[in-house]
C-alpha beads as a LAMMPS data file, in Angstrom:
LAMMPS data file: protein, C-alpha beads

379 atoms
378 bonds

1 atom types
1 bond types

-500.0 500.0 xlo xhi
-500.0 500.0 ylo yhi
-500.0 500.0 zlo zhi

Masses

1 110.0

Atoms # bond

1 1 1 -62.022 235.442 92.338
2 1 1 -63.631 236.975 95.084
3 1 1 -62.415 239.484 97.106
4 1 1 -64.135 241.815 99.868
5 1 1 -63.498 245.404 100.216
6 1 1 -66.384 246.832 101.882
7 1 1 -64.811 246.153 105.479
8 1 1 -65.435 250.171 106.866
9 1 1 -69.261 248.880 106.078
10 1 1 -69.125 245.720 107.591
11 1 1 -66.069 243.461 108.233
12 1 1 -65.645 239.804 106.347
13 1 1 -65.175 237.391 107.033
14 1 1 -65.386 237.373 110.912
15 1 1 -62.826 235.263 113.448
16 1 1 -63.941 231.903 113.719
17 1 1 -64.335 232.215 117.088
18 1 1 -67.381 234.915 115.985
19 1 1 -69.486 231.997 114.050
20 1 1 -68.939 229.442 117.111
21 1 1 -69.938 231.530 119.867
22 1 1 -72.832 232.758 118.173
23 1 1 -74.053 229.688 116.733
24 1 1 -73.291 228.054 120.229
25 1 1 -75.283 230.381 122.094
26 1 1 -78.023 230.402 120.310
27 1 1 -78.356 226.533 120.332
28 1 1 -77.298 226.131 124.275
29 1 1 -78.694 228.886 125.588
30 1 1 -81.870 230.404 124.147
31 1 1 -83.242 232.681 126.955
32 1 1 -83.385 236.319 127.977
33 1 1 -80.661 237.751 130.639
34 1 1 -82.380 238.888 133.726
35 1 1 -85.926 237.593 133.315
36 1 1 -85.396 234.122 135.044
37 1 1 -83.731 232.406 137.812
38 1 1 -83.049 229.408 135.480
39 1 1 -79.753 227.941 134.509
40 1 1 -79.584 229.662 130.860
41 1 1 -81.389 232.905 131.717
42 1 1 -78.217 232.939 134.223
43 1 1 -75.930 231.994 131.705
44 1 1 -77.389 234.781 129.222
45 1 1 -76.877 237.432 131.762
46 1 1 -73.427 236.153 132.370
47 1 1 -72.570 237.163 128.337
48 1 1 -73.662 240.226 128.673
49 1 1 -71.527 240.910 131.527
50 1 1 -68.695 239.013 130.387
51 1 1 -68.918 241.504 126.895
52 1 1 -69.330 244.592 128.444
53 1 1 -66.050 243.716 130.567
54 1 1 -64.163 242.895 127.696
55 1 1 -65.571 246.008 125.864
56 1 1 -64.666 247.835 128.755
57 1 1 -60.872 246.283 128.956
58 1 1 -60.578 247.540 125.308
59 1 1 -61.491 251.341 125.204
60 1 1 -60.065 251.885 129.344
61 1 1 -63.360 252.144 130.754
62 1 1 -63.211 251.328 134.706
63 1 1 -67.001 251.151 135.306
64 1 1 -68.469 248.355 132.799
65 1 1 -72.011 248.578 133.924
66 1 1 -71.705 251.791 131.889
67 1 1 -71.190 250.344 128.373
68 1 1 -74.820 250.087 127.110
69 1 1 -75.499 247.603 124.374
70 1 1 -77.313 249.021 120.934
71 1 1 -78.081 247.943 117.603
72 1 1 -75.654 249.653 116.024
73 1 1 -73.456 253.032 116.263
74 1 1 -76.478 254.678 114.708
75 1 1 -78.762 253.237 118.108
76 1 1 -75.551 254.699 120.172
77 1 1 -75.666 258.269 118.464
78 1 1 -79.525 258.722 118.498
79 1 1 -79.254 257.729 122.301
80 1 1 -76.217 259.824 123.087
81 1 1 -78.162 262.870 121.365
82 1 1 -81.615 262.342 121.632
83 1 1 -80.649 260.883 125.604
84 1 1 -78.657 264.556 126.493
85 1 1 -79.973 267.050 124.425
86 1 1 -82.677 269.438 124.718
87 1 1 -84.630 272.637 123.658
88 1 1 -82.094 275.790 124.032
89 1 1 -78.783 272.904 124.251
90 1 1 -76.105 274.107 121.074
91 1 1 -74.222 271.162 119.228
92 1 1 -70.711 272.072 117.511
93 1 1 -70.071 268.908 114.560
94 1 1 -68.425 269.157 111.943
95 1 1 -68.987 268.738 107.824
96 1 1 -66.932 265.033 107.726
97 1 1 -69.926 263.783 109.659
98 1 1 -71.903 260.592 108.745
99 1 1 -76.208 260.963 108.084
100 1 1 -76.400 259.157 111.569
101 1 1 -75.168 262.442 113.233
102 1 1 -76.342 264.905 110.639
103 1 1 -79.795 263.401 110.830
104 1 1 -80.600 262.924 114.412
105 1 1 -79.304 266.784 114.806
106 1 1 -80.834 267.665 111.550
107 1 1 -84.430 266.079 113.382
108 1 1 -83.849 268.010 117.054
109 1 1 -84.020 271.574 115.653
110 1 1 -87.713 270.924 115.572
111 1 1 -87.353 270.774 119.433
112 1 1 -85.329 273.472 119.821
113 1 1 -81.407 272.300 119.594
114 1 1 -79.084 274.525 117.217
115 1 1 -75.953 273.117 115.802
116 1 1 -72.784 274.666 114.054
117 1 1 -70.727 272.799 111.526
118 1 1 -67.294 273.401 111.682
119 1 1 -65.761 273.253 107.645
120 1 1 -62.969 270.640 106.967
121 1 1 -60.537 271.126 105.297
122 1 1 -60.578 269.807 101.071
123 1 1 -59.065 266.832 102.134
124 1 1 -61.117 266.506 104.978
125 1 1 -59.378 267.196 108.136
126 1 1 -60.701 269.522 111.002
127 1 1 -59.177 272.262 112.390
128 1 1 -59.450 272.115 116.183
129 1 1 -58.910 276.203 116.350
130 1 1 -61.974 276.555 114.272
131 1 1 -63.948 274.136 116.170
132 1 1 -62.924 276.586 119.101
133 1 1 -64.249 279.575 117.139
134 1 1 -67.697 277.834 116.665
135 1 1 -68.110 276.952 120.674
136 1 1 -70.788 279.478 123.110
137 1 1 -71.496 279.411 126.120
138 1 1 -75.005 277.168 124.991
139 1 1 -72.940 274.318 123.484
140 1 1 -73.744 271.043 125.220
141 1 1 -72.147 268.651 122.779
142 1 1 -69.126 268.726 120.270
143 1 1 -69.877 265.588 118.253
144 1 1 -66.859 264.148 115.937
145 1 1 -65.814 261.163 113.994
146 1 1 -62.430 259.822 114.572
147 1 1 -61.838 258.758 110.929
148 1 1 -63.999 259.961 108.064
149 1 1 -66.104 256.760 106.567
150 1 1 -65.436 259.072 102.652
151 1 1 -61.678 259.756 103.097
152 1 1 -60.381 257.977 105.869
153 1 1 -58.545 261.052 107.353
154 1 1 -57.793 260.686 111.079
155 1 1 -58.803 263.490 113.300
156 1 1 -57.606 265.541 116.059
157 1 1 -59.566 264.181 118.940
158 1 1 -57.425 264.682 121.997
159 1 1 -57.838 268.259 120.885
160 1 1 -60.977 268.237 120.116
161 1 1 -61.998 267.116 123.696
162 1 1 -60.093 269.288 125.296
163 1 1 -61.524 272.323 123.213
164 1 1 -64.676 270.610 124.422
165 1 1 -63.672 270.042 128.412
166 1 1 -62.449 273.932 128.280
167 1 1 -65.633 275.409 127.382
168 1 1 -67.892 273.066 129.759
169 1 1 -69.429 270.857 127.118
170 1 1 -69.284 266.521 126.110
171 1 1 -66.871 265.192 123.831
172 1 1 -69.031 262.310 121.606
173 1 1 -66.648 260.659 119.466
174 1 1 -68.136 258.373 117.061
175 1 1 -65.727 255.913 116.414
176 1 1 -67.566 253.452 113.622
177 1 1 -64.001 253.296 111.389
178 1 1 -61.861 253.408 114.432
179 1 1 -62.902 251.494 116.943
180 1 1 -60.466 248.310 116.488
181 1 1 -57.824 249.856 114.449
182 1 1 -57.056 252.777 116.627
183 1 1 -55.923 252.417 120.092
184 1 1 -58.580 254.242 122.311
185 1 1 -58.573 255.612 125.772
186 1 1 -61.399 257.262 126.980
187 1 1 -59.911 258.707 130.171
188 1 1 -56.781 259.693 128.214
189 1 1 -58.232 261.257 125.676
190 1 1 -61.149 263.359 127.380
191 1 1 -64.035 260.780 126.024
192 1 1 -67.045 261.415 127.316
193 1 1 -69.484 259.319 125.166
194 1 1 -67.988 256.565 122.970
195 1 1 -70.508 255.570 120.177
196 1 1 -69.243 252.637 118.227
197 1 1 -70.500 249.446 116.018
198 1 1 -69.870 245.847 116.966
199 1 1 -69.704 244.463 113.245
200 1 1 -67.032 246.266 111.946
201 1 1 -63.116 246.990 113.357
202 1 1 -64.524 244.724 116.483
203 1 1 -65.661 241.900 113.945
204 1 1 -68.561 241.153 115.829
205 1 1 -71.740 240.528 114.356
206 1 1 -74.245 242.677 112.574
207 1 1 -76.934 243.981 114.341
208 1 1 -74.246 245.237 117.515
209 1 1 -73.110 248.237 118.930
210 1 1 -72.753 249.869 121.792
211 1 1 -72.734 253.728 123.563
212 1 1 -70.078 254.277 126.513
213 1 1 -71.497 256.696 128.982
214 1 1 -68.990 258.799 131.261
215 1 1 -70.006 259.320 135.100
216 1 1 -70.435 262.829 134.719
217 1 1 -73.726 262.741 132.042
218 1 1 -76.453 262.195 132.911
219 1 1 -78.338 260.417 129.866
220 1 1 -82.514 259.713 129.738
221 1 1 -83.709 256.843 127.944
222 1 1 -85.188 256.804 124.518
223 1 1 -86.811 253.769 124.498
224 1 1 -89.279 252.510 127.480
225 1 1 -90.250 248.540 128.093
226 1 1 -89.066 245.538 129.786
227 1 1 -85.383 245.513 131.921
228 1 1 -86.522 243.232 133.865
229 1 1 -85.782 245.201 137.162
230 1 1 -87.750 247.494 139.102
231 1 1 -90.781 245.629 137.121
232 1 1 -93.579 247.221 139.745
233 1 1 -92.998 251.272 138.403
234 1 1 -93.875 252.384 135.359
235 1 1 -91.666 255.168 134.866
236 1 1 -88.173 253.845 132.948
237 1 1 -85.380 253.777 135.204
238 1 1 -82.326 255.611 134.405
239 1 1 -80.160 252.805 135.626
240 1 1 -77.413 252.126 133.677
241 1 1 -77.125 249.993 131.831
242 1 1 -80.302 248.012 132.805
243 1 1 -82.933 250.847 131.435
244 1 1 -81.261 251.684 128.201
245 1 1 -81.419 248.465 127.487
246 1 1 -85.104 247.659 127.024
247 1 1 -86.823 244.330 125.753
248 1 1 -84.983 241.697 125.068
249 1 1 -81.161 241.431 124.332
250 1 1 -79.396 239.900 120.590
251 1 1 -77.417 237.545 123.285
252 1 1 -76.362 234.955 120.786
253 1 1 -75.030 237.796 118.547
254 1 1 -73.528 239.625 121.948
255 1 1 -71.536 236.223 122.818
256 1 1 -70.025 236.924 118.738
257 1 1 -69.186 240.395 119.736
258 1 1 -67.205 239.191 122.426
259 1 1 -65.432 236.773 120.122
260 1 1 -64.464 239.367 118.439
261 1 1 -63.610 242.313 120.792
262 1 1 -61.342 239.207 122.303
263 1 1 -59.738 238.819 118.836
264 1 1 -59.123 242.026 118.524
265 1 1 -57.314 242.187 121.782
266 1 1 -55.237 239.333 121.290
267 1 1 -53.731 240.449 117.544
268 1 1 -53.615 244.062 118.890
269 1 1 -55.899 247.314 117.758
270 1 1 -52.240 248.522 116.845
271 1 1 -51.288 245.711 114.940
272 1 1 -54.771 245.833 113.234
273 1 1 -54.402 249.689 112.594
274 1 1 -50.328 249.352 111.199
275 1 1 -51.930 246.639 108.632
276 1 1 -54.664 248.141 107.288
277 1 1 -52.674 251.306 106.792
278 1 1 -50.201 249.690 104.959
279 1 1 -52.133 248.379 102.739
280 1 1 -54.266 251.404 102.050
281 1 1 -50.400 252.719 101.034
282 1 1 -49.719 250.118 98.983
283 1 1 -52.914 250.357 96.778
284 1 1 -52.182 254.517 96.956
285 1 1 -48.432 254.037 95.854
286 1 1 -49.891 252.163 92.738
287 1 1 -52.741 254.090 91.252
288 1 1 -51.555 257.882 92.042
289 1 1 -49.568 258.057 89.148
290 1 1 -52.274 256.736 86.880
291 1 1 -53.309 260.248 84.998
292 1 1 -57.075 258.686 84.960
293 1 1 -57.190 257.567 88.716
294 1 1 -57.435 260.633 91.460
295 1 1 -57.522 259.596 95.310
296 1 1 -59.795 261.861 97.441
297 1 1 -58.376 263.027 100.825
298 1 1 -55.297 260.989 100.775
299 1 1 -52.026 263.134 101.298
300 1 1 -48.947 263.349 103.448
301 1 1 -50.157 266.663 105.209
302 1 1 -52.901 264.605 106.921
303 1 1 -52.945 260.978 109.387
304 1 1 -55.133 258.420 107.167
305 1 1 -56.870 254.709 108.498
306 1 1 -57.077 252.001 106.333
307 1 1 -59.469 253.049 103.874
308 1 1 -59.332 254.629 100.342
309 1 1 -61.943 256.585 98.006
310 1 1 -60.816 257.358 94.341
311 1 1 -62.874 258.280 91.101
312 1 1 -61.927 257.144 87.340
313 1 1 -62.014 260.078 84.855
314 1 1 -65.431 260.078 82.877
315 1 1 -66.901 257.236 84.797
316 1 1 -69.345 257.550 87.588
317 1 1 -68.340 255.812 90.886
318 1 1 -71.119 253.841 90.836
319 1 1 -70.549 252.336 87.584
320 1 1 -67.225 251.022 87.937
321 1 1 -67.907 249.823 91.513
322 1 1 -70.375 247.428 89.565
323 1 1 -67.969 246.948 86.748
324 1 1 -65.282 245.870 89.599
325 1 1 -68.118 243.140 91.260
326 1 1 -68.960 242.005 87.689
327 1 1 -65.950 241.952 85.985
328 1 1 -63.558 241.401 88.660
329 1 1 -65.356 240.219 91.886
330 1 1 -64.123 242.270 93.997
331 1 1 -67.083 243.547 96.636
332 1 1 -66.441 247.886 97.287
333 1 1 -68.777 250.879 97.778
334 1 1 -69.858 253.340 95.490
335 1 1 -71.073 256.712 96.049
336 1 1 -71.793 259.174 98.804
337 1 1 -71.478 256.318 101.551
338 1 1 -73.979 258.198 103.546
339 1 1 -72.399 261.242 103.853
340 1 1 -73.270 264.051 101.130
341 1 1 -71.541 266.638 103.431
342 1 1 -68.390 265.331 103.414
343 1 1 -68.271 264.545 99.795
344 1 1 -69.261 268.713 99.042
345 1 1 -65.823 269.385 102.052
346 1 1 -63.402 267.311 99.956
347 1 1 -65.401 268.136 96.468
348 1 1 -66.490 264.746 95.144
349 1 1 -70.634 265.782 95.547
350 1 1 -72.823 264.594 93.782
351 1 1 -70.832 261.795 92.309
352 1 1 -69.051 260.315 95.382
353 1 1 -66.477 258.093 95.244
354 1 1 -65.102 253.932 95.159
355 1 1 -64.176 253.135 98.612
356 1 1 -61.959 250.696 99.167
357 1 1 -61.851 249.021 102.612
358 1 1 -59.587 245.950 103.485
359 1 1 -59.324 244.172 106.986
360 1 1 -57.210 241.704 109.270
361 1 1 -57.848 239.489 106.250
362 1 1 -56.784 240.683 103.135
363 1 1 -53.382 240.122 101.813
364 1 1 -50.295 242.302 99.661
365 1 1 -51.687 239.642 96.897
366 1 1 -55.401 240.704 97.184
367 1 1 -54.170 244.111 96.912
368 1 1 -51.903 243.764 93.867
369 1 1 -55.105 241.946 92.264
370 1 1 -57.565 245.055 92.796
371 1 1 -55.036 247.572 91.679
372 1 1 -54.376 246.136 88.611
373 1 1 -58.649 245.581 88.402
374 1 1 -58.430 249.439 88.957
375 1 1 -55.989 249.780 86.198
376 1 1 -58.238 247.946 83.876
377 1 1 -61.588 250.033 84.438
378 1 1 -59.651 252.939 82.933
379 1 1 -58.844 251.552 79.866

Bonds

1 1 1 2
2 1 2 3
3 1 3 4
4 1 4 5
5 1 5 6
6 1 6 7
7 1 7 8
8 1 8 9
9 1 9 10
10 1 10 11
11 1 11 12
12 1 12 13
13 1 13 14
14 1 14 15
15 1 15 16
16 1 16 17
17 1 17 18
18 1 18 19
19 1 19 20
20 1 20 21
21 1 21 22
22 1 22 23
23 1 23 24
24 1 24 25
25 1 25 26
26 1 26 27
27 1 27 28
28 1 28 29
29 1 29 30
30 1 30 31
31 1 31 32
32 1 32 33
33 1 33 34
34 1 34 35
35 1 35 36
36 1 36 37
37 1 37 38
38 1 38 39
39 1 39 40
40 1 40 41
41 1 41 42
42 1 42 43
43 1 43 44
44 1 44 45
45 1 45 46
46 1 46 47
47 1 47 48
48 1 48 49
49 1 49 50
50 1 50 51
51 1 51 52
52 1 52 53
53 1 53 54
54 1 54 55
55 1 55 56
56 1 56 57
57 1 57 58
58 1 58 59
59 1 59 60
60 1 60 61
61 1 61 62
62 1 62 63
63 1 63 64
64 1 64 65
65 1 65 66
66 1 66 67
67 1 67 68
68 1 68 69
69 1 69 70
70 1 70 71
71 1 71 72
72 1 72 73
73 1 73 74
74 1 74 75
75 1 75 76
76 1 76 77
77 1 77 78
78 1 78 79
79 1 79 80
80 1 80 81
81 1 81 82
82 1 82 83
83 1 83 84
84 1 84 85
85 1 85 86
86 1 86 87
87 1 87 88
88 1 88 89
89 1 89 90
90 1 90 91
91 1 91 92
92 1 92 93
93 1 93 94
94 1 94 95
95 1 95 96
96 1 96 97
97 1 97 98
98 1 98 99
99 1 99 100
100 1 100 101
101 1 101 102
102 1 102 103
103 1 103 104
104 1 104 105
105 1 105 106
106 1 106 107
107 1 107 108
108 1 108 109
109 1 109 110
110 1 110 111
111 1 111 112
112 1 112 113
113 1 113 114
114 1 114 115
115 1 115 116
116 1 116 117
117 1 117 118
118 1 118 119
119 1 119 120
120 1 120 121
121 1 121 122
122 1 122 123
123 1 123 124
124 1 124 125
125 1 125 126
126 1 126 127
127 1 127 128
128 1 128 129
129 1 129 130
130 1 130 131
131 1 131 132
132 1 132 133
133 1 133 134
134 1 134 135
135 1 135 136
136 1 136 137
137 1 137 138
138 1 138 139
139 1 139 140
140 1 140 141
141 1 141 142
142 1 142 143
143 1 143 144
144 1 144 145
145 1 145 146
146 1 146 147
147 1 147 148
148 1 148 149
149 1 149 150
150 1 150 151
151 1 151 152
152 1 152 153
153 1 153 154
154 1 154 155
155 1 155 156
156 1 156 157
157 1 157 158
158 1 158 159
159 1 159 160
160 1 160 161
161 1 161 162
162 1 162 163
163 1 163 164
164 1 164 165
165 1 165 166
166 1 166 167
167 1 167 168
168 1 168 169
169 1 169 170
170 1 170 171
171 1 171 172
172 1 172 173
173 1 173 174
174 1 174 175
175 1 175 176
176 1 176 177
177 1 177 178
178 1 178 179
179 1 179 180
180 1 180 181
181 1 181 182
182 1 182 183
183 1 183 184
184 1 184 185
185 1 185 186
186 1 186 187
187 1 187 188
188 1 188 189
189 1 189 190
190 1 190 191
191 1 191 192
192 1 192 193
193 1 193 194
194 1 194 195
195 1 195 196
196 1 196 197
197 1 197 198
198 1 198 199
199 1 199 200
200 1 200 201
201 1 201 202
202 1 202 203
203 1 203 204
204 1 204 205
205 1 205 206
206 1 206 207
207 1 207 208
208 1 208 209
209 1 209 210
210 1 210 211
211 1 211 212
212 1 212 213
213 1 213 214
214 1 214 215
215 1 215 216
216 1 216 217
217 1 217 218
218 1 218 219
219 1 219 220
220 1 220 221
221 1 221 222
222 1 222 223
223 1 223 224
224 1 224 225
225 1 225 226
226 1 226 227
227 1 227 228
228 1 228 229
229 1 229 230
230 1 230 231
231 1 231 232
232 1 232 233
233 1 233 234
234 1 234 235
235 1 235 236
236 1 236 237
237 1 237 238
238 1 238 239
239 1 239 240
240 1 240 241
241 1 241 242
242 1 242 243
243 1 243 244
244 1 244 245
245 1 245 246
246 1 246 247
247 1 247 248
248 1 248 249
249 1 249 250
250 1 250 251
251 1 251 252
252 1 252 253
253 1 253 254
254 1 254 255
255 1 255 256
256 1 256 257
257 1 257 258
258 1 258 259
259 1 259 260
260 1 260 261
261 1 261 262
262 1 262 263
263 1 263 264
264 1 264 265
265 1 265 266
266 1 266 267
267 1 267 268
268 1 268 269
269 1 269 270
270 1 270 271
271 1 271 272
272 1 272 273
273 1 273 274
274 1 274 275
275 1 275 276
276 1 276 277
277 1 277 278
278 1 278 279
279 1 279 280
280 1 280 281
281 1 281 282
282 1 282 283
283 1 283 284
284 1 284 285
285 1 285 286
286 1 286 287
287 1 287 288
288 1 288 289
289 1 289 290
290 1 290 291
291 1 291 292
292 1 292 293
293 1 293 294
294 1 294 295
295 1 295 296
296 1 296 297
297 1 297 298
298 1 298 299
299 1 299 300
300 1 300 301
301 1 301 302
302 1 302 303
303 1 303 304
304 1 304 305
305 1 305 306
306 1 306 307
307 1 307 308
308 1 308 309
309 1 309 310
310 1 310 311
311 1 311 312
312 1 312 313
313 1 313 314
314 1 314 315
315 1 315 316
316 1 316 317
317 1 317 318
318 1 318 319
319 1 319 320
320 1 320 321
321 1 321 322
322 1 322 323
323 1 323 324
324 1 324 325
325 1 325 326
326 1 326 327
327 1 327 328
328 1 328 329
329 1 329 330
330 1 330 331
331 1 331 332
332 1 332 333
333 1 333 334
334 1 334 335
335 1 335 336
336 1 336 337
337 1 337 338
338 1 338 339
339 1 339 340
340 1 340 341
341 1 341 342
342 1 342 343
343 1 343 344
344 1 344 345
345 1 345 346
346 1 346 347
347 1 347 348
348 1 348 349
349 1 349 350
350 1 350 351
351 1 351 352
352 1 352 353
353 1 353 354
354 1 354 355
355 1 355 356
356 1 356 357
357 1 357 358
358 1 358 359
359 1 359 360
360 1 360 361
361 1 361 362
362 1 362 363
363 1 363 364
364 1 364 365
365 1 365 366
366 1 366 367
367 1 367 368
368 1 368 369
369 1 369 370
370 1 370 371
371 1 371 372
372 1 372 373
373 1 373 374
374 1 374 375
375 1 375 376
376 1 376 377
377 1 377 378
378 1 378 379
């Protein structure tokens, strides 16, 4: 048997929809948006409008032109941070953060930007008083995950925004395990830069992502080539999204993206969301009785997504994530899942945890079938 329970990495398998309009693309049309007058450089640029309207349809943004295509959420983050910030700027984060937020801010001291981490709590959740504590009159950016990629906890972030709006600073919300499964408004909720991946909760393909960009930042480019516009100056332009968008675009893998943002849409991010969740409580109901089995950062004082880390007693994580694939075959994560800080808030460092991640996809059956896997490993 095998199952996959990686999906806050990467979702699998993807719509159907996702492989056609990918493939298709890349077979019909096979040029680069906004470098021709042809027929297909016409119907490339067309995608990429087409996705960025969708994209902006899903998250409430009324200006798609500001929806700026990346790699990945890492590309958004580095351009949100690196684009905004500069020598003298404070950042207020907090310790449930991922390495693509820690690093980046981690990398800008050596130009001069400070940043305080705000302590979670042990099962991971953040305070939004003590995120007000940590704010001065410097601060430029509070930077936040909506769900923790370790625990899964859901936080605060209509507070956190405001906390930020009060004190005169942007609200970046990095939304890589929400984005999908959690219904998100970025007027409602005070989002000022939306940071999120396309090959996860939108099931688009790998190698996608994109940064929303509210009216009121202005954001410089990190990266300098071709737009094709404006092709006669040799300064970047700040248009968006045209100059954050240098070189040419993934447009077959942009058309999947849109597959999938449109999938999304139809089930419902709320529909998505209640099913995940449920089966995250399943698999919890199951194992938290085992006296070998503890579950990290999953308790009824705190919201939770649909993802779960636990540790065996006397084995390392790493080990029986292996011994699951091998024994088992069922696909999870083992470890620190890129986020050592996190593990010390919640106190699973250096081990980490499993983390176990279903989707749209996986059924009550495929979770009955891992927790008795889990049961197993103990013995």
């Amino acid at each position: 048997m095998n199952l996959y329970f990686d999906n806050a990495a990467t979702t699998h398998p993807k719509p159907e929809s996702v492989y056609k309009d990918l493939c298709d693309t890349m077979r019909n049309v096979a040029a680069s948006p906004g470098r021709g007058a042809y027929r297909q450089s016409l119907d490339a640029s067309r995608i990429l409008f087409s996705t960025r309207e969708s994209v902006a349809s899903l998250f409430n943004i009324d200006d798609a032109s500001r929806v700026i295509f990346t790699h990945n959420a890492t590309g958004a983050l580095n351009l949100a941070l690196r684009g905004l910030l500069e020598s003298g700027d404070h950042v207020v984060t907090t310790s449930m953060e991922h390495n693509s937020v820690m690093r980046p801010l981690h990398s800008l001291q050596k130009q001069g930007v400070s940043y305080t981490v705000v302590q979670g709590s042990n099962d991971g959740f953040i305070d939004p008083a003590k995120l007000g504590k940590a704010m001065t009159s410097r601060t430029r950016i509070v930077v936040a995950s909506h769900v923790s990629n370790v625990c899964g906890v859901i936080q605060p972030i209509e507070e956190l925004a405001a906390i930020a709006r009060a004190a005169g600073a942007f609200f970046l919300l990095d939304a890589a395990q929400s984005a999908g499964s959690i219904n998100i408004d970025v007027q409602k909720f005070g989002i000022d830069l939306l940071a999120a991946p396309g090959h996860k909760g939108l099931y688009g393909p790998q190698g996608t992502g994109l940064l929303y960009v509210a009216p009121a930042v202005r954001l410089s480019p990190i990266l300098a080539g071709g737009t094709g516009t404006d092709s006669t100056s040799l300064e970047q332009p700040y248009n968006l999204p045209d100059g954050f968008e240098a070189g040419t675009h993934n447009v077959p893998a942009i058309a999947g993206l849109k597959a999938g943002v449109d999938f999304v849409k139809n089930i419902g991010v709320e529909n998505i969301g209640k099913h995940e969740r449920r089966l995250v409580a399943l698999l919890a109901e199951s194992l938290m009785d085992n006296k070998y089995v503890t579950l990290h950062g999953y308790s009824d004082k705190t919201p939770h997504a649909g993802l779960l880390s636990f540790s065996i007693a006397g084995k390392d994580p790493s080990a029986v994530a292996f011994e699951l694939d091998s024994r088992f075959g069922i696909a999870v994560r083992g470890g620190l899942h890129c986020a050592s800080m996190a593990h010390k808030t919640i106190g699973t460092f250096p081990a980490g945890t499993v983390r176990l991640s279903p989707g749209w996809f996986t059924s009550d059956e495929d979770i009955a079938f891992v927790s008795d896997a889990i049961v197993q490993c103990t013995k």
